[in-house]
N, C-alpha and C positions, 0 to 999 in steps of 0.2 A: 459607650456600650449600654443597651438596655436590657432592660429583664426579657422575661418569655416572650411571645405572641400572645395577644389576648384569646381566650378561646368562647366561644358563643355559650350563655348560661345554662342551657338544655345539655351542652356536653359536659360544662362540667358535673353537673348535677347527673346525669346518664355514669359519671365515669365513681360517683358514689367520694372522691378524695378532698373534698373542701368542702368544710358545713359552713352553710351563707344560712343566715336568717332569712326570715320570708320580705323583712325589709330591704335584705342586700339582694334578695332574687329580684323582688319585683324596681327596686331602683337601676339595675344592671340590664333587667330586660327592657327597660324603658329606654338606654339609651343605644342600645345596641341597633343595626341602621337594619330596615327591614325591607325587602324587594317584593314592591307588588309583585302578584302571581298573574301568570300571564297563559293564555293559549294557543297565542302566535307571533310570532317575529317576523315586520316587512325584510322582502330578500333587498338590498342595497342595489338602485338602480342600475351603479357600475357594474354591475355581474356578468356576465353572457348568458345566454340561456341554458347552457350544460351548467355551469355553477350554480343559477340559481337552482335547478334542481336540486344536486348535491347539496346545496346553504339549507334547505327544505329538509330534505332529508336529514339529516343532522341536528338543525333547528329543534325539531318535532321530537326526535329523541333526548335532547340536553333540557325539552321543555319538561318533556314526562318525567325526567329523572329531578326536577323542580332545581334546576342551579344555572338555569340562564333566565338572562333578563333582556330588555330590549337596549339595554346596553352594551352585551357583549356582540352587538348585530356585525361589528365593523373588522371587530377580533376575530370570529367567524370567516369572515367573507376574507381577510387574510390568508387563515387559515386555508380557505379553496381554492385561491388563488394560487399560493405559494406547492399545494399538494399538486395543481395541475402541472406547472412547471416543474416541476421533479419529475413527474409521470413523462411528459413532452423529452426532458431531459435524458430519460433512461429509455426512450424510445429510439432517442437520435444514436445515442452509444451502442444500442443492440443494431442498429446499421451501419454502422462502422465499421474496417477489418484495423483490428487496433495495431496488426503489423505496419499496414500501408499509412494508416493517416494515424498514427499516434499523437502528431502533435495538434491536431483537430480533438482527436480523444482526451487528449488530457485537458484542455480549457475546457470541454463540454463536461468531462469531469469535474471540475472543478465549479462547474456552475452548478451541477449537479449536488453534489456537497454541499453549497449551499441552501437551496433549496429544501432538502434534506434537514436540515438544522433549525429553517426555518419553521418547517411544520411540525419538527419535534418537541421546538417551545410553545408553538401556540396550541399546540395541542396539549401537554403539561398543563398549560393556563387553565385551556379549558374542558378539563375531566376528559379527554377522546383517547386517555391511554388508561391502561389498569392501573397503573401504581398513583397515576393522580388525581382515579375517582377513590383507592381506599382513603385515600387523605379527605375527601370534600365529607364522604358519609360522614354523618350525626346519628348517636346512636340517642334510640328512643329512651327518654329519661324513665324510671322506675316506676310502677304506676304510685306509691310512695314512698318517696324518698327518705321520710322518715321515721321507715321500719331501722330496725337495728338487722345488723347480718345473720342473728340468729331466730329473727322474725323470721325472715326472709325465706332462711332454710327449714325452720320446724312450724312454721306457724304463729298463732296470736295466743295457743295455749298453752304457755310456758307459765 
């Protein structure tokens, strides 16, 4: 069993609960791994042309919001992959009469579900749902952090 997750030095210091010397700040921010900044991501050859659009789209957004890297190109193109086929999937089902061909309905369902599951995780991965872009936010550290809380509140002229 290990202890917590490590958290990035700007959060903790943003979150005001651990006093680091400015030796443990600047040794912690030295080691902590840093992702060049980037302003585009190649779309992945295997794409089609509808995806790569989408992979674009998307890209261009996860760029602005500074939490992809040319790393996560392949996790992405996953991601578009796996959304089409769902889409493809819940296409095929709203043509069905699920009286007549129920048991064509239920494997497509079931493919379906997959699908589903697939783009749930990799979307979790990466920020494309609400609950796990509030996890990525880093709140802006203090502009000094070593005000006391009653600095902070009344001023310097106490």
């Amino acid at each position: 069993m290990g202890g917590r997750k490590a958290q990035p030095t700007d959060l903790l210091l943003a979150k005001g609960k651990k006093h680091l010397t400015k030796e443990e700040i600047q040794a912690r921010k030295n080691s902590e791994i840093k992702m060049p900044k980037i302003s585009k991501v190649t779309n992945p050859s295997y794409l089609s042309r509808k995806q790569k659009l989408k992979f674009s789209t998307i890209s261009k957004q996860l760029i602005d919001l500074d939490i992809f890297a040319q790393l996560d190109r392949d996790h992405l193109a996953m991601y578009v992959i796996a959304h089409e086929k769902y889409l493809e999937a819940t296409k095929a089902l709203d043509e069905l009469d699920i009286i007549k061909d129920l048991g064509n309905y239920t494997k497509i369902q079931i493919i379906q579900d997959k699908f589903f599951k697939q783009c749930k995780g990799l979307a979790s991965d990466l920020g494309l749902n609400i609950t796990s872009r509030c996890k990525l936010v880093i709140p802006k550290p203090l502009e000094n952090p070593n005000k006391s809380e009653e600095e902070e509140l009344f001023g310097d002229d106490l």
